[in-house]
PAKOLTI-352956 format. One record per residue: residue in three letters; z, y, x of N, C-alpha, C, CB in turn. Coordinates in steps of 0.05 Angstrom, whole numbers, padded with zeros to 5 digits, always signed. Each point is the difference from the previous one (the first is absolute). Glycine has a CB too. Layout:
% residues N
ALAZYXZYXZYXZYX...
//
This chain:
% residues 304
UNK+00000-00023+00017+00000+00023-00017+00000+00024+00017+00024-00024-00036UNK-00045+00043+00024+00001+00023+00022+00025+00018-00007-00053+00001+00006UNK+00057+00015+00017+00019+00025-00006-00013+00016-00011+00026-00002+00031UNK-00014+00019-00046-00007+00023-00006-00019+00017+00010+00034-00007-00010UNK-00051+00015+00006-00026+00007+00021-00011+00037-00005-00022-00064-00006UNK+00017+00073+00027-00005+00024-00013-00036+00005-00005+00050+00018+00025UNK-00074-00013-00041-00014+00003-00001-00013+00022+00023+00014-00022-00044UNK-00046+00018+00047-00004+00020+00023+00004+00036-00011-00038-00042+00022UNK+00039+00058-00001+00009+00019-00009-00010+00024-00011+00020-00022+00023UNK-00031+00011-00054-00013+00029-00013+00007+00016-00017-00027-00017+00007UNK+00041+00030-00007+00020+00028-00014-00007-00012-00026-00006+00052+00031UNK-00023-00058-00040+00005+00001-00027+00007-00033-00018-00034+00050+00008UNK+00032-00074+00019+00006-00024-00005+00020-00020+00014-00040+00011-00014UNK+00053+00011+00025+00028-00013+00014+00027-00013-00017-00015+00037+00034UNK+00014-00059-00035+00010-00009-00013+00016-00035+00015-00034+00038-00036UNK+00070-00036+00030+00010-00019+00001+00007-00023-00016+00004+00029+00023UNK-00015-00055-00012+00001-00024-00030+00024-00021+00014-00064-00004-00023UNK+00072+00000-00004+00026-00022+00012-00008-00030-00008+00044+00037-00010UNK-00054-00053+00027-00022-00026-00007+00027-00018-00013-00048-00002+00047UNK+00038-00019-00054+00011-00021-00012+00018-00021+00017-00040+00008-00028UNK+00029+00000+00056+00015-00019+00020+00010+00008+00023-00025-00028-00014UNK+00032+00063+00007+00006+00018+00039+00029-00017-00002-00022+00068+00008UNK+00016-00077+00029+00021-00022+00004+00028+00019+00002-00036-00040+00030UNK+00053+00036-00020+00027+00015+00007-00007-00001+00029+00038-00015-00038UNK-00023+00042+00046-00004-00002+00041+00021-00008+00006-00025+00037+00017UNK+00019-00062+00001+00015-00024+00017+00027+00018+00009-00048-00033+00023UNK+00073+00015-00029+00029+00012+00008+00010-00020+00020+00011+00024-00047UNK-00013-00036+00048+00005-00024+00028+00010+00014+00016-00035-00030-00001UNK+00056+00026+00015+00007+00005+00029-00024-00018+00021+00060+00004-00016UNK-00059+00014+00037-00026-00018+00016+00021-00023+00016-00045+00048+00011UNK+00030-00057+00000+00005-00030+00015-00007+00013+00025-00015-00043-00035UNK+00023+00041+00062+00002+00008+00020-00007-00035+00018+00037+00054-00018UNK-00060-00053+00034-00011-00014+00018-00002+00002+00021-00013-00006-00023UNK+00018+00012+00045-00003+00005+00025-00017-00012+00013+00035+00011-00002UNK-00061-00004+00019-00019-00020+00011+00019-00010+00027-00052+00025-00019UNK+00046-00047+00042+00009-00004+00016+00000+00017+00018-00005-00033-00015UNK-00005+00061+00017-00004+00019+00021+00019+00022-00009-00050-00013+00013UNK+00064+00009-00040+00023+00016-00007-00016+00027-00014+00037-00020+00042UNK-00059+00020-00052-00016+00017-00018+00008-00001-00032-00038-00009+00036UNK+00037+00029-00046+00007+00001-00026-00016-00019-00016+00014+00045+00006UNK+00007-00067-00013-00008-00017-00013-00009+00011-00028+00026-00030+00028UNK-00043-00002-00045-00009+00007-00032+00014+00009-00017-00021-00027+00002UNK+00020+00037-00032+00009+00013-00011-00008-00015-00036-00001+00042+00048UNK+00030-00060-00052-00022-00011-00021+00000+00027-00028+00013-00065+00015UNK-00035+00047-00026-00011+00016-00020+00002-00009-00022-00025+00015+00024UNK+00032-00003-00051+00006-00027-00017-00020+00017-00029+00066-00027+00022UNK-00091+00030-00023-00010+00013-00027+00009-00018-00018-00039+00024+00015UNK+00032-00006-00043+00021-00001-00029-00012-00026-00016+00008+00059-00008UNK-00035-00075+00016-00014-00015-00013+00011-00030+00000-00035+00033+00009UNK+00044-00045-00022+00000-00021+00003-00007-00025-00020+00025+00025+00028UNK-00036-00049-00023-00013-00016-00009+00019-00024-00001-00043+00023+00014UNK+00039-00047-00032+00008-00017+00001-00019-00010+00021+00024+00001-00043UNK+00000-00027+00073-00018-00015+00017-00013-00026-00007+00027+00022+00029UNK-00044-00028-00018-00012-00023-00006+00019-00031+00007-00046+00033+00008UNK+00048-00051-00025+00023-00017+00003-00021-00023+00029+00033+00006-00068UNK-00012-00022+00074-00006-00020+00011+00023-00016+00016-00043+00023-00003UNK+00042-00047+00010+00015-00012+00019+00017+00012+00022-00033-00025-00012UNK+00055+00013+00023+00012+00014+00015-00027-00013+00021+00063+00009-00016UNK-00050+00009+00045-00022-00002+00022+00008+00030+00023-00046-00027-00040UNK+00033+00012+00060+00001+00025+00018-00031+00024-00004+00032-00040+00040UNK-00052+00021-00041-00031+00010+00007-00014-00011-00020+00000+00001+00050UNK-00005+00023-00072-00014-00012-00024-00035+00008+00004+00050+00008-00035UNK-00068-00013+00017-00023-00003+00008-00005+00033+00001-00014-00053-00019UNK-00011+00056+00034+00001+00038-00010+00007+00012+00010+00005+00002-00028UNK+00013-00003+00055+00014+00016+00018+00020-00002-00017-00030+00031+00025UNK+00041-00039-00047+00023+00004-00017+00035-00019+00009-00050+00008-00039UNK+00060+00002+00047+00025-00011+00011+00020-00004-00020-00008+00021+00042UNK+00036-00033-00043+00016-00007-00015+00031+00006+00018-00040-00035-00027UNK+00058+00040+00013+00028+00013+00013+00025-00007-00022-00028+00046+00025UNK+00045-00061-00014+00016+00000-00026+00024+00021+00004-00013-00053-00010UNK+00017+00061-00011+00016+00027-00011+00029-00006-00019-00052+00024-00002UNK+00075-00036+00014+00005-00007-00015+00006-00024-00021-00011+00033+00023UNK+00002-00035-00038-00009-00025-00019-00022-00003-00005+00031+00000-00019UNK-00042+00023+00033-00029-00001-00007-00018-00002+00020+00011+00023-00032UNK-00037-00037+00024-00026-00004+00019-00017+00035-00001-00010-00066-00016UNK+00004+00079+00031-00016+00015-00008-00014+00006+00021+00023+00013-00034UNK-00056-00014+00016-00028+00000+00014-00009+00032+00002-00016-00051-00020UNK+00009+00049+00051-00010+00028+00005-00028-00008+00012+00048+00026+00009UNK-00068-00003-00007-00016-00002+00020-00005+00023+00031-00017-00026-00047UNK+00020+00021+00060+00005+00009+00031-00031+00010+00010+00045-00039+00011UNK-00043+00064-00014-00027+00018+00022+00005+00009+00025-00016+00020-00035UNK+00004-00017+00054+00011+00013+00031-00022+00024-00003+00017-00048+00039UNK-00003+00066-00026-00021+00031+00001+00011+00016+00022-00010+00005-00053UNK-00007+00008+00053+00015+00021+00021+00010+00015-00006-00021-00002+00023UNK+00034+00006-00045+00022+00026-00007+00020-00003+00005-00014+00012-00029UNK+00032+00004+00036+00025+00002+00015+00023-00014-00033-00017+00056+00048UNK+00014-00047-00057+00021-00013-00024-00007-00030-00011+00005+00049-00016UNK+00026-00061-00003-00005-00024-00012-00005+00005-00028+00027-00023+00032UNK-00050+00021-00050-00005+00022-00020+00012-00033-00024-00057+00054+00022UNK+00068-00044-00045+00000-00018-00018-00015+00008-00023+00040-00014+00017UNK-00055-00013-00024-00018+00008-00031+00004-00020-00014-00038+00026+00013UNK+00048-00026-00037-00009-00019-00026-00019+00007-00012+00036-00011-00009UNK-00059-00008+00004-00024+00006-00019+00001-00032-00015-00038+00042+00035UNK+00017-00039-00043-00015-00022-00026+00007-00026+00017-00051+00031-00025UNK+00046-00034+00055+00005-00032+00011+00031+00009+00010-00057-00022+00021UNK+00073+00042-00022+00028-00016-00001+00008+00032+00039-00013-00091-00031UNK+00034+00077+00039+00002+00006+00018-00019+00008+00023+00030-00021-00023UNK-00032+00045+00030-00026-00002+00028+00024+00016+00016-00066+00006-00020UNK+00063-00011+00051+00013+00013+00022-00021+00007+00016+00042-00023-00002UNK-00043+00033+00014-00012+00029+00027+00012-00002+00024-00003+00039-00031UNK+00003-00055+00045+00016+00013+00029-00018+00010+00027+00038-00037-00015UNK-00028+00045+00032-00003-00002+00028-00006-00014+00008+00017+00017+00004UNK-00043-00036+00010+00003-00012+00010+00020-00013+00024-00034+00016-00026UNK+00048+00000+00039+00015+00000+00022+00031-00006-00009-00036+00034+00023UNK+00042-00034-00054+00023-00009-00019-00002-00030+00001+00000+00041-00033UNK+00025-00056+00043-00001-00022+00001+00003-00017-00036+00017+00012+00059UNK-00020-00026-00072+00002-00020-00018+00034-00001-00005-00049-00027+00017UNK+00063+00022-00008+00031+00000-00005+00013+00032-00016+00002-00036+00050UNK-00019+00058-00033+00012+00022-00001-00008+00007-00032-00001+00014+00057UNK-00029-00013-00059-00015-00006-00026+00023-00010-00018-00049-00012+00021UNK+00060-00006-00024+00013-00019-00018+00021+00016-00004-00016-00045+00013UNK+00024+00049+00011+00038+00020-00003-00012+00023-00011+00035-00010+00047UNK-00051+00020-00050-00013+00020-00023+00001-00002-00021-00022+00007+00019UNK+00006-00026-00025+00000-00015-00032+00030-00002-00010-00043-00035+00011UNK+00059+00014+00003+00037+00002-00007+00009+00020-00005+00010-00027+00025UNK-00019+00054-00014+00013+00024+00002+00000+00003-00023-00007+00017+00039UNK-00019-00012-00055-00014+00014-00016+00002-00018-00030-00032+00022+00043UNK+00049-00044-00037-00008-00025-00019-00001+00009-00034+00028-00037+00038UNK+00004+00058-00043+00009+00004-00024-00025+00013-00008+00052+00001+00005UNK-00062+00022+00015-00037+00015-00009-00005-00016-00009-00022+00024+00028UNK+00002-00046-00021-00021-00018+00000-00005-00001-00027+00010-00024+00040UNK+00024+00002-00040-00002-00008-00028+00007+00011-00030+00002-00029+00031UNK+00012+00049-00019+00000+00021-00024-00032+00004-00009+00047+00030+00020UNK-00066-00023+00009-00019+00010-00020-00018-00024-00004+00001+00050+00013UNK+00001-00075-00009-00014-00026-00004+00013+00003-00032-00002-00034+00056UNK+00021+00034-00056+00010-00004-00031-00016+00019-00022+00049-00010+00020UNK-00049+00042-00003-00006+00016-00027-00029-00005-00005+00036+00038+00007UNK-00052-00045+00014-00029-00001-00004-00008-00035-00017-00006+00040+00053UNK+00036-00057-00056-00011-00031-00016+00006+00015-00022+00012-00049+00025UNK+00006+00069-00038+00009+00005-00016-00023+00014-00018+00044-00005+00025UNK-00056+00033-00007-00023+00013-00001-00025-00018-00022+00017+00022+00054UNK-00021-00045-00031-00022-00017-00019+00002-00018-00019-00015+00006+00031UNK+00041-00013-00033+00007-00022-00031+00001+00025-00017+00035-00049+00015UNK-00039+00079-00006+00005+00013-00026-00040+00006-00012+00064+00032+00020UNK-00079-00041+00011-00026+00010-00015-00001-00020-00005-00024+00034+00015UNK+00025-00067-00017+00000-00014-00012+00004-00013-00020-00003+00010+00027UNK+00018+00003-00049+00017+00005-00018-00029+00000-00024+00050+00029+00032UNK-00037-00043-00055-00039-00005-00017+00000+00028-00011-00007-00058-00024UNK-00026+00065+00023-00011+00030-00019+00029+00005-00022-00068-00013-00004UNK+00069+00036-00004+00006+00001-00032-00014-00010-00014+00016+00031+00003UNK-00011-00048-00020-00012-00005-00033+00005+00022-00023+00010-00049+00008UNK-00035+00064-00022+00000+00018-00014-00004-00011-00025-00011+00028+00033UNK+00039-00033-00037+00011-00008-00032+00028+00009-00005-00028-00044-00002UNK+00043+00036-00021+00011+00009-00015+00022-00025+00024-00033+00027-00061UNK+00058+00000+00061+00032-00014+00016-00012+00003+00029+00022-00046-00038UNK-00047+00059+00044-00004-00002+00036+00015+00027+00003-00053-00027+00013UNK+00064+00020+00016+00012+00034+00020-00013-00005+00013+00043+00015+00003UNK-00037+00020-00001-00020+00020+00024+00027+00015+00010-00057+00011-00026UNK+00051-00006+00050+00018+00018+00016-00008+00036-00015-00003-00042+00054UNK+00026+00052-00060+00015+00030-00006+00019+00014+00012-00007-00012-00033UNK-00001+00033+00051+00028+00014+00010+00021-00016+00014-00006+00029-00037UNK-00008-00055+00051+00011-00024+00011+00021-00022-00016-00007+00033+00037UNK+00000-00029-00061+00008-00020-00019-00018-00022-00011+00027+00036-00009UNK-00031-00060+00001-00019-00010-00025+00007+00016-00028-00003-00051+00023UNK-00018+00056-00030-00002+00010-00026-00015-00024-00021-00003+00053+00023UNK+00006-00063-00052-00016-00018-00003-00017+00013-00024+00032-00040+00020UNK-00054+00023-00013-00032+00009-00026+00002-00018-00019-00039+00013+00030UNK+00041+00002-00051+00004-00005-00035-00030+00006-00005+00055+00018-00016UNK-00073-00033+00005-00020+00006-00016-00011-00006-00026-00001+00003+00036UNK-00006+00026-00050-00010-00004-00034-00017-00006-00005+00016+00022-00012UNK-00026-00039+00008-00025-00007-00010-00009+00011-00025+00007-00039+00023UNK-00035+00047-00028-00006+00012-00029+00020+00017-00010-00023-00036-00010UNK+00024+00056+00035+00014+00028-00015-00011+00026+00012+00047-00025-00008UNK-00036+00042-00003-00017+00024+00011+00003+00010+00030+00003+00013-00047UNK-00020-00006+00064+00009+00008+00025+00017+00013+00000-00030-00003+00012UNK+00049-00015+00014+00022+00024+00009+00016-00008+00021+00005+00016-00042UNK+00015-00014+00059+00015-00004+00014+00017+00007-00001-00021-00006+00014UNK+00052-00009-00009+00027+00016+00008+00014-00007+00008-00001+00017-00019UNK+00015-00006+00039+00030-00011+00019+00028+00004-00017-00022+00017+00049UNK+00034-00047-00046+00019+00010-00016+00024-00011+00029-00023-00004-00067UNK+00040+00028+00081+00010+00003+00018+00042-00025-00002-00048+00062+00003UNK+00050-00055-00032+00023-00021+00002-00009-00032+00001+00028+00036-00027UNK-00052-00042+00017-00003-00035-00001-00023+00000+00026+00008-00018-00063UNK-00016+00042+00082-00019-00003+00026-00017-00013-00015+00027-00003+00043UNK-00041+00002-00071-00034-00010-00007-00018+00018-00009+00013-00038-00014UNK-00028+00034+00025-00027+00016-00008-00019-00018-00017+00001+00028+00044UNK-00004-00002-00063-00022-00014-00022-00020+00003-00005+00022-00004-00016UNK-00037-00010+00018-00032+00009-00006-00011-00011-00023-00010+00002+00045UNK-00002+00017-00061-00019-00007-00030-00030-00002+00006+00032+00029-00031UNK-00037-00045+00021-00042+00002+00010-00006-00016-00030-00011-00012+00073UNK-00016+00025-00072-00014-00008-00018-00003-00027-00006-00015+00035+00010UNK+00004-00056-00031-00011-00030+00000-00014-00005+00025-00007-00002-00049UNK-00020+00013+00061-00016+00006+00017+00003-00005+00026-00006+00023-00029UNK+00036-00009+00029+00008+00009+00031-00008-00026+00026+00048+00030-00025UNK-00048-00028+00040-00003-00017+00023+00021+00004+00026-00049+00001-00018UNK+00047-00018+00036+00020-00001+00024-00006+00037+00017-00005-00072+00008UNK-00017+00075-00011-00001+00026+00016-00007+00025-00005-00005-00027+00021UNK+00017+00022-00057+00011+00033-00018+00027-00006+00005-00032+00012-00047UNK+00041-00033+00041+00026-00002+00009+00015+00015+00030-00015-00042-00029UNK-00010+00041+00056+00011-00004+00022+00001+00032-00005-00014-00048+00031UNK-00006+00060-00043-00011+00028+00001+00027+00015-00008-00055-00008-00014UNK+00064-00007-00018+00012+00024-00012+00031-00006+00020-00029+00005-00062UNK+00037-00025+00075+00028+00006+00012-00002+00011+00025+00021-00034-00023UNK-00054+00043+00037+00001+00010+00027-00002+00023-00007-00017-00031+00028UNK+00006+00044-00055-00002+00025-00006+00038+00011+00001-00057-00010-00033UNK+00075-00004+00011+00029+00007+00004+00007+00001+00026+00011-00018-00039UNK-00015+00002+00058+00022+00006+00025-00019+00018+00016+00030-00049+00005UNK-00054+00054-00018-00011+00025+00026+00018+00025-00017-00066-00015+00019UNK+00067+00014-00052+00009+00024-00003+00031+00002+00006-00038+00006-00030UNK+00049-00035+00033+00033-00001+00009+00004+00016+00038+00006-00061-00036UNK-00025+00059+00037-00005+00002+00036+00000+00029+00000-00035-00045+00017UNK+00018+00058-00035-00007+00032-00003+00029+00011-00006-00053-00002-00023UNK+00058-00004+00004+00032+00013-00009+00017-00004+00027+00001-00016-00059UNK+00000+00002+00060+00027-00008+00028-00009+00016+00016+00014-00049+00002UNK-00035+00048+00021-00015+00021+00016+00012+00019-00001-00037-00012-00005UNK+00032+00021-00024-00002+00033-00011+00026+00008+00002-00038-00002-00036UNK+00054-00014+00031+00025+00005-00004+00016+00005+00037-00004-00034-00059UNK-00006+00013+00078+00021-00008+00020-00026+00027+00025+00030-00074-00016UNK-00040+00071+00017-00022+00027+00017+00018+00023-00003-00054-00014-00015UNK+00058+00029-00001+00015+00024+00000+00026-00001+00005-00027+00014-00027UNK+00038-00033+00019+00033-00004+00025+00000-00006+00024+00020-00016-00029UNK-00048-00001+00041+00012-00001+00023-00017+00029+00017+00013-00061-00004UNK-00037+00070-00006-00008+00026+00006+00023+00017+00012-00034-00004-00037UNK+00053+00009+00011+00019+00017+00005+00018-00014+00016-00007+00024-00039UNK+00019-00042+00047+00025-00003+00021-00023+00002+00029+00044-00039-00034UNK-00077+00034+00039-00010+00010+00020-00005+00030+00008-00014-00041-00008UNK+00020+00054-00013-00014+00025-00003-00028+00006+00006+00040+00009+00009UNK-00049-00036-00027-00036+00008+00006-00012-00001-00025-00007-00021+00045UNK-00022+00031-00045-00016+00008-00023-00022-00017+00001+00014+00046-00003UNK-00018-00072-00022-00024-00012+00007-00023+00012-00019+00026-00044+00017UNK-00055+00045-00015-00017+00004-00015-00002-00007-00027-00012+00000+00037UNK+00007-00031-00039-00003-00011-00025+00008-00034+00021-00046+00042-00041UNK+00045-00057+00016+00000-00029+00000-00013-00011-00017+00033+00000+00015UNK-00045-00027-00004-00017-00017-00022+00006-00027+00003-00039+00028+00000UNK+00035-00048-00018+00001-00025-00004-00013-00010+00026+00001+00002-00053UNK-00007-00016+00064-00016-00017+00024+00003-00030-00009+00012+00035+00045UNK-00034-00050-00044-00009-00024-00009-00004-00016+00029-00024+00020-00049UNK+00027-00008+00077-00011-00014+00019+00006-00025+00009-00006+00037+00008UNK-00003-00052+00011+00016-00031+00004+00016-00003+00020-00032-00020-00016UNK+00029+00036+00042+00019+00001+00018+00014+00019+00004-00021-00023+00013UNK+00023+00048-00029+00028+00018+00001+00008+00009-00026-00010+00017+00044UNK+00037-00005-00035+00030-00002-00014-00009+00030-00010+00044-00033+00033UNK-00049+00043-00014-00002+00036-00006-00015+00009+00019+00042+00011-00016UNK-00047+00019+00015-00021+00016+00024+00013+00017-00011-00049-00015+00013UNK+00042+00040+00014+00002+00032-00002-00016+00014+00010+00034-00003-00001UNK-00045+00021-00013-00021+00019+00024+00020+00029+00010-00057-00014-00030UNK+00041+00026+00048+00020+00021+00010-00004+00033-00026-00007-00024+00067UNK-00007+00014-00076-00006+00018-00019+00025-00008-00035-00065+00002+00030UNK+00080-00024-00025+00020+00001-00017-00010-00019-00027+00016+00049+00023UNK-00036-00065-00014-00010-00018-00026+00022-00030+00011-00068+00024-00012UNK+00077-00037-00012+00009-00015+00002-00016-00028-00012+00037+00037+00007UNK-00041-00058+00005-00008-00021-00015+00021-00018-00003-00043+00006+00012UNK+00050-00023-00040+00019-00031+00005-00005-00016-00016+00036+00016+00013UNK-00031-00044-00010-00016-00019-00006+00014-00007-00023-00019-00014+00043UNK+00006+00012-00063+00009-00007-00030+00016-00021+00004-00040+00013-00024UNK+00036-00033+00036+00015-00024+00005+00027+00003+00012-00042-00020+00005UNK+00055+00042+00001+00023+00003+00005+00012+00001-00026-00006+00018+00042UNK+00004-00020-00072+00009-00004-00009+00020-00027-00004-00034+00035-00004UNK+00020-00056+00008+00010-00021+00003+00028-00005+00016-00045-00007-00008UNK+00053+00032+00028+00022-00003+00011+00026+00015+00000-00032-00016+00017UNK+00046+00009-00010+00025+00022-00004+00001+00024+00008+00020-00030+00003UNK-00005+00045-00009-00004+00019-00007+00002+00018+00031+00015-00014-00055UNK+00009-00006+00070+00010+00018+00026-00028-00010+00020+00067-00001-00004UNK-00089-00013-00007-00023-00005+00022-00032+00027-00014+00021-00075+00010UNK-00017+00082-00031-00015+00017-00014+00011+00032+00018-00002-00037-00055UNK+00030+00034+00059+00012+00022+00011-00008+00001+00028+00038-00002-00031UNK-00040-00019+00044-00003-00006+00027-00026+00016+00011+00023-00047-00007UNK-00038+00035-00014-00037+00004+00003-00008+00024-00007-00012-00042-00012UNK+00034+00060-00007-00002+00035-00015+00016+00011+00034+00013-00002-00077UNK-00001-00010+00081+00014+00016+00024-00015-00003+00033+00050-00011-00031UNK-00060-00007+00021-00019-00003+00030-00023+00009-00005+00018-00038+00017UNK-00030+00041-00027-00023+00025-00013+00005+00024-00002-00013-00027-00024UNK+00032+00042+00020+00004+00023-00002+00023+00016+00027-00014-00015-00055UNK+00023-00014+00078+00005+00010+00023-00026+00010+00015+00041-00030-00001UNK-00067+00020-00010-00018+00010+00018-00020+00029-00009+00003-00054+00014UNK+00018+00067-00028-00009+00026-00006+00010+00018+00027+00004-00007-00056UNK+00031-00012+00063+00009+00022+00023-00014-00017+00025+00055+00023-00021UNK-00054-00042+00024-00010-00015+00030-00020-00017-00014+00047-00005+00035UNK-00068+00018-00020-00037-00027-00015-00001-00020+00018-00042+00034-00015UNK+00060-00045+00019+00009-00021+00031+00020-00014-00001-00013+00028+00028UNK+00011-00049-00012+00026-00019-00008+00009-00002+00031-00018-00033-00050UNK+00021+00058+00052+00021+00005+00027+00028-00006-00008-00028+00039+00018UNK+00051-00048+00000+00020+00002+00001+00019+00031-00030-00020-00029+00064UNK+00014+00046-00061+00006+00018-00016-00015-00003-00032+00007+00028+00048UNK-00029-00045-00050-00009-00001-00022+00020-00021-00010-00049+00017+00010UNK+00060-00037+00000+00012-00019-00010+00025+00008-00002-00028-00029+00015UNK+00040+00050-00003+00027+00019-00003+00003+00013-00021+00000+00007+00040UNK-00026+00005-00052+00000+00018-00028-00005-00023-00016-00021+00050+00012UNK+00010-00076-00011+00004-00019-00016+00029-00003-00013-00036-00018+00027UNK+00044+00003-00005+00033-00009-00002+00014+00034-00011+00001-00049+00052UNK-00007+00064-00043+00021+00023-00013+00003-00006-00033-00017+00041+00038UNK-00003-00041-00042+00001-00009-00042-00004-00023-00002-00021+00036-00023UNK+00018-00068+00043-00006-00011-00018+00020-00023+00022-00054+00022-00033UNK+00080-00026+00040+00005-00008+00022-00001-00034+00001+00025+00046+00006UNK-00027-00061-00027-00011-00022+00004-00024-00012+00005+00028+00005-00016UNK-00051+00017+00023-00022-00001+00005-00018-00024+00016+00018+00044-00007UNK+00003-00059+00027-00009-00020+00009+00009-00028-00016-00002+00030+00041UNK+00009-00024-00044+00012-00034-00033-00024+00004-00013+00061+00003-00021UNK-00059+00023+00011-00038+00008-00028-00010-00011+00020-00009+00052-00033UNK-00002-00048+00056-00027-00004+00011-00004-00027+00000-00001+00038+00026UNK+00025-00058-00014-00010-00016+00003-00002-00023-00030+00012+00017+00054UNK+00012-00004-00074-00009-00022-00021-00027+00007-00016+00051-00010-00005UNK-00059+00035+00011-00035+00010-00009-00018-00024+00012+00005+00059+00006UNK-00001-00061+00020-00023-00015+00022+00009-00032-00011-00001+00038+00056UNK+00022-00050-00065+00006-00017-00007-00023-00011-00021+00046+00017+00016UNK-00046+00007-00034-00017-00007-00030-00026+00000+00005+00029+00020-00030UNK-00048-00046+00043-00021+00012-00007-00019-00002-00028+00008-00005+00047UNK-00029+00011-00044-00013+00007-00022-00005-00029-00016-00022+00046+00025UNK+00017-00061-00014-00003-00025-00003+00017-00013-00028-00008+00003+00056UNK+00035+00001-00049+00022+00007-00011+00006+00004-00038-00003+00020+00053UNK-00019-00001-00049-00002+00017-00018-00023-00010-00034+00012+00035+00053UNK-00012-00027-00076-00015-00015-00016-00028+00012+00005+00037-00011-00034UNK-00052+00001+00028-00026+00000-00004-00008+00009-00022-00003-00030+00024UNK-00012+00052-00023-00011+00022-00026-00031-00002-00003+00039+00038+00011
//
């Protein structure tokens, strides 16, 4: 997932988007290596991504350059690159564990790395198995008793058959009801409840933009709905705000997250150190929002 990115720079299309997957910047204490000549050793690296690893047998030397280490109670498969960069870099992706070293890093030292780092690992081995039993999880069925995610609740769909159009939330029993014609089909149906939460999405917006405006002391242009697939929100420097209808679906302190990180970049169009300072000034759990945002992906989500 990219970070936050700033567009190239044209007064009248400068604009910051918050994607669907900007990772968190790595907090790790580094790992300290010393080469044998007493040179500043590697520096591990631990980015925010992590994947479930690929299973297999215990073993020292799996096929693939892929090695095996037990941790614990546990077997766990890495695969081992040599390069010439001075650091031991750590990555989880799609095949599981990858390591980076020095060539000039012996194999033992490698491992007392891994140990160091173990509780990492598998914290994020966990959140990324967790990640995909959730896109795995079957479509919604669009019938009568199905939930859909609301303001980070299930809400459930009541539907009238052969009655007059209409829709309504009724907020003490969390159901929403939809009336459709004899006629209707699966995708008037999808229409008329994406039409409510775009206009549930508008109201909230409308409502949370001007509070947090004011605890920034900034002035945005306008705001609009955004339909896009890989971001949360955008800003141009000209004070237009975009956010993605689909934040409806979540709570309320991650809607806040995404109004407050959009409208820090009226004072800083950058995600310098100080942009993330005027963040946290109004929004100080800002890194919990971020990462249970990156958590959700789209995947996740129902199908309209």
């Amino acid at each position: 997932m990219k970070l936050l990115r700033l567009t190239p720079p044209d007064p009248n299309q400068l604009a910051l988007q918050l994607d669907f997957f900007a990772p968190e910047i790595p907090s790790q204490p580094a790992i300290d290596r010393p080469a044998p000549e007493q040179r500043p050793g590697p520096r591990a690296q631990f980015p925010e991504e992590a994947l479930q690893p690929s299973a297999g047998p215990a073993g020292k030397q799996g096929a693939q350059g892929r090695r095996r280490i037990h941790v614990l109670d546990h077997v766990l498969e890495y695969q081992l690159l040599r390069s010439k960069r001075r650091t031991i870099g750590f990555l989880i992706d799609e095949e599981g564990l990858r390591i980076t070293a020095p060539k000039w890093v012996p194999l033992a030292e490698i491992e007392s790395a891994i140990r160091e780092k173990q509780r990492w690992i598998f914290a994020k081995l966990k959140e990324r198995r967790e990640r995909s039993a959730r896109r795995l999880r079957p479509e919604m069925q669009w019938r009568d008793g199905a939930t859909l995610p609301y303001l980070g609740s299930d809400i459930t769909l009541r539907i009238l058959a052969n009655q007059a159009a209409g829709i309504a939330y009724d907020g003490a029993t969390g159901e929403l009801t939809v009336s459709l014609p004899p006629d209707a089909g699966e995708q008037q149906l999808k229409d008329r409840v994406q039409g409510w939460l775009q206009a549930e999405a508008k109201r909230i917006f409308a409502e949370r933009l001007p509070a947090y405006a004011d605890k920034l002391g900034v002035r945005y242009h306008s705001f609009a709905l955004s339909s896009a697939t890989t971001q949360w929100g955008s800003c141009t420097i000209d004070g237009k705000i975009r956010l993605n209808w689909r934040l409806i679906h979540f709570a309320l302190p991650l809607i806040d997250y995404v109004i407050a990180h959009e409208l820090a970049h009226l004072r800083e169009m950058n995600h310098s150190p100080r942009f993330w300072a005027t963040v946290q000034s109004v929004f100080p759990e800002f890194q919990a929002a971020k990462k249970e945002l990156r958590d959700h992906a789209p995947e996740t989500l129902p199908v309209f």
